[in-house]
C-alpha positions in Angstrom: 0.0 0.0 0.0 1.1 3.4 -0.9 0.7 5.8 2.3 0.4 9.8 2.0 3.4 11.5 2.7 3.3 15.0 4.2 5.5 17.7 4.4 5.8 19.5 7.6 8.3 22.8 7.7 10.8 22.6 10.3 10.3 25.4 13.1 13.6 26.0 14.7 13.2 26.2 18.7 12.6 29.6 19.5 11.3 31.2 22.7 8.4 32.2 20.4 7.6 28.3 19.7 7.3 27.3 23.4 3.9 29.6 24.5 2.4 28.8 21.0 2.6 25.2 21.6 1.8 25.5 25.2 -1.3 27.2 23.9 -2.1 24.8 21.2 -2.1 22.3 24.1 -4.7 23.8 26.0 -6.7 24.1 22.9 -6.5 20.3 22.3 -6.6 19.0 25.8 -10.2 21.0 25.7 -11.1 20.1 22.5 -10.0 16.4 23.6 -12.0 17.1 27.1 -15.1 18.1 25.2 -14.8 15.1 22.8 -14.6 12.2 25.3 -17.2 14.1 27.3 -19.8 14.1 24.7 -19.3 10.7 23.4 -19.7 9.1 26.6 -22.8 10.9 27.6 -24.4 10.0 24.3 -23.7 6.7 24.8 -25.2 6.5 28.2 -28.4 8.5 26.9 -29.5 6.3 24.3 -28.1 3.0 26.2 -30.7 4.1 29.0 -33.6 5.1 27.0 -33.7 2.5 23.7 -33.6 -1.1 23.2 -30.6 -2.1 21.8 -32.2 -2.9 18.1 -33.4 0.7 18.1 -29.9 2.7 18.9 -28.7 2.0 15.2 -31.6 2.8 13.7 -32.8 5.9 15.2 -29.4 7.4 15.4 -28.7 6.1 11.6 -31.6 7.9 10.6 -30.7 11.1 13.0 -27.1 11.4 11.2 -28.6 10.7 7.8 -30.7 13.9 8.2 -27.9 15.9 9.7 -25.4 14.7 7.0 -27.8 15.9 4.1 -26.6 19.7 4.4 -23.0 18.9 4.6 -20.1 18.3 2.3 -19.1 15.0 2.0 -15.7 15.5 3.3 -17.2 15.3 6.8 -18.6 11.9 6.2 -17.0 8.6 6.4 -13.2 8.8 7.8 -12.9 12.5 6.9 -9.5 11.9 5.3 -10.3 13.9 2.4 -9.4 17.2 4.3 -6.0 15.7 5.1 -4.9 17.2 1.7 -6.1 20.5 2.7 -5.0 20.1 6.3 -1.2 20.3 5.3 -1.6 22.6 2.1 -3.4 25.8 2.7 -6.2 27.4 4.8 -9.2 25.2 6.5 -12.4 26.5 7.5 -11.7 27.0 11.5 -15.2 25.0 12.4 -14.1 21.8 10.2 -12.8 19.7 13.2 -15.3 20.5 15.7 -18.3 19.5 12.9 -16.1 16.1 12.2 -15.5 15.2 16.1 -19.3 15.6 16.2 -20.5 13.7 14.0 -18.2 10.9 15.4 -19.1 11.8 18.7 -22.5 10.8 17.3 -22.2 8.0 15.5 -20.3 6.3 18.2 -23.1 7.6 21.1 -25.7 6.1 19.0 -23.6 2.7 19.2 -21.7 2.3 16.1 -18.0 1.5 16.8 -14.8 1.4 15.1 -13.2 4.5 13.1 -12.5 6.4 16.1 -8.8 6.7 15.3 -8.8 8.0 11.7 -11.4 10.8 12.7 -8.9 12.1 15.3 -6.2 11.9 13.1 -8.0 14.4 11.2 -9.6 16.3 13.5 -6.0 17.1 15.3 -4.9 18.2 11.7 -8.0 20.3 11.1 -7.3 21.9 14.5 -3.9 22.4 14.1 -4.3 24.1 10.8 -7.3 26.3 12.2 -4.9 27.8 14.8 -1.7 27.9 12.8 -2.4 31.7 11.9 -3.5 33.0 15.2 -0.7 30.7 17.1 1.8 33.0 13.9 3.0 28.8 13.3 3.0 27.2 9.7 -0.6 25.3 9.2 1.4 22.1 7.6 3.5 22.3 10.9 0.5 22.4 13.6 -1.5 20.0 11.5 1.4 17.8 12.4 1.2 18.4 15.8 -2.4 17.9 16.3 -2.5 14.7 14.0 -0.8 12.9 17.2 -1.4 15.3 20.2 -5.2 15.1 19.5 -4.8 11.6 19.4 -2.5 11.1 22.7 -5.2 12.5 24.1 -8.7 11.2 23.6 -7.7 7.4 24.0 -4.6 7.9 26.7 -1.9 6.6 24.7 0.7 9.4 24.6 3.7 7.6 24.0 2.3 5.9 21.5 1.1 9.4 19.8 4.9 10.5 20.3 6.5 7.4 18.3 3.8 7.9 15.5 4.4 11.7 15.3 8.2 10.5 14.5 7.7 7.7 12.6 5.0 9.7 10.4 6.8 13.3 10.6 10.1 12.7 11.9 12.4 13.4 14.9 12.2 16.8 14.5 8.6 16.9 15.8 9.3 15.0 18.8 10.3 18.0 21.0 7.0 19.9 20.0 4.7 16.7 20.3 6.1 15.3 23.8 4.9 19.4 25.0 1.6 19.0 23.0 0.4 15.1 23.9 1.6 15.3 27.1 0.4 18.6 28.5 -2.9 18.0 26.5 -3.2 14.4 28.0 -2.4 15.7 31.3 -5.1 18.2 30.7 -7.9 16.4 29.9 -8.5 14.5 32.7 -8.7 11.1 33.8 -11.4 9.7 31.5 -10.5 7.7 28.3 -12.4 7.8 25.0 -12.3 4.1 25.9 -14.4 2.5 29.0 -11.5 -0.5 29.7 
């Protein structure tokens, strides 16, 4: 398989880097906050008020009728905006509307494809906040793709080796601050239950 390939300007470490990234932290540790939140109350809402048979279809139904209205690039994995991401400017709502609708989708009971959707939701935020952060969108998009991730599900090493192995040790510095900080952040509870 042929994998995308990105590329991410290198920042040198300035003094200016280390508040922008400390802010870009506190952006995605309450995006990250937000995200888990809402997912998990979802899922407790419709687990206590339908029958299991009726979670897929009502909320299938629900998301079909909130999906009519939107571009398709919000659909599905969301890795069309990927391109866009790491290229030029991204409207600043884009990750918020695609974190929803997964939030959604999973509340209502459908699982799997909660990875990809943060992957791109961390570069949609990243890229949203590049200009007011003064940082390169390809470069925060970077940092979001893995701190975002490090984040909802708790693994922040994990996000730290991808971020390398995907950007490359040049990133590490800037995605150990992000991930961590932003793990730290969000509390205790895991987009996961076990």
């Amino acid at each position: 398989a042929h994998h995308a390939t990105w590329t991410v300007p290198s920042v040198p470490l300035t003094p200016h880097l280390w508040p922008a990234l400390l802010l870009f932290a506190l952006g995605v540790a309450g995006v990250a906050w937000a995200y888990v939140r809402a997912s998990h109350a979802l899922a407790t809402w419709t687990r206590d008020r339908f029958p299991w048979w009726a979670r897929p279809l009502l909320g299938g139904l629900a998301f079909t009728l909130m999906a009519l209205p939107l571009d398709a690039a919000y659909l599905n994995l969301g890795t069309e905006w990927l391109p866009q991401a790491f290229s030029g400017p991204v409207p600043p709502w884009a990750f918020a509307v695609k974190l929803a609708l997964t939030a959604w989708c999973l509340g209502w009971g459908f699982k799997g494809g909660e990875v990809t959707p943060l992957f791109v939701s961390g570069a949609l935020l990243g890229a949203a906040a590049a200009p007011a952060l003064g940082l390169p969108g390809p470069y925060l998009a970077a940092v979001g793709v893995v701190s975002l991730f490090g984040a909802c599900p708790q693994p922040p090493l994990s996000a730290l080796l991808l971020g390398v192995e995907l950007f490359g040790a040049g990133l590490a510095a800037p995605v150990l601050l992000v991930g961590t900080l932003a793990h730290a952040l969000r509390g205790s509870r895991s987009l996961y239950r076990s």
